[in-house]
N, C-alpha and C positions, 0 to 999 in steps of 0.2 A: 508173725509175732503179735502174740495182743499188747493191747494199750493200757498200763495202768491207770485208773483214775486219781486226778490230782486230789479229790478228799474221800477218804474211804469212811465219814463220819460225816454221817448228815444228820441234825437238829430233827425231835419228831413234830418241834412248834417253834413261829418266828421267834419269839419270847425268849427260848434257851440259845438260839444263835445269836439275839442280842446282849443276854446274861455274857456270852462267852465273848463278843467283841469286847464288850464293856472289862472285862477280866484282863484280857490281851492287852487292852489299854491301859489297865492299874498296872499289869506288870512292867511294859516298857517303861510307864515313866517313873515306876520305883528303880528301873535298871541304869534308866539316864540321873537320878536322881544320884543315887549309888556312885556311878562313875565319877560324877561330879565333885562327890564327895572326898573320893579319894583323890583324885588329881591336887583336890585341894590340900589335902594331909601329905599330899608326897612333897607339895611347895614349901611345905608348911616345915615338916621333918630335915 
């Protein structure tokens, strides 16, 4: 059985792996931002 590798997408420079952290991290905290938001609308309603 081969092993698939855990990231089939490697960065061709450090630069764009960190573009893409940096991304990953605007999306979470638009998504906890978001959740937040509704929890509070659901209190609220």
């Amino acid at each position: 059985m081969r092993k698939s590798p855990v990231c089939r997408w490697h960065p061709t420079n450090y630069k764009e792996l960190i573009m893409d952290i940096e991304r990953i991290n605007v999306i979470g905290t638009t998504l906890s931002d978001l959740t937040q938001r509704t929890l509070d609308l659901r209190g609220y309603l």
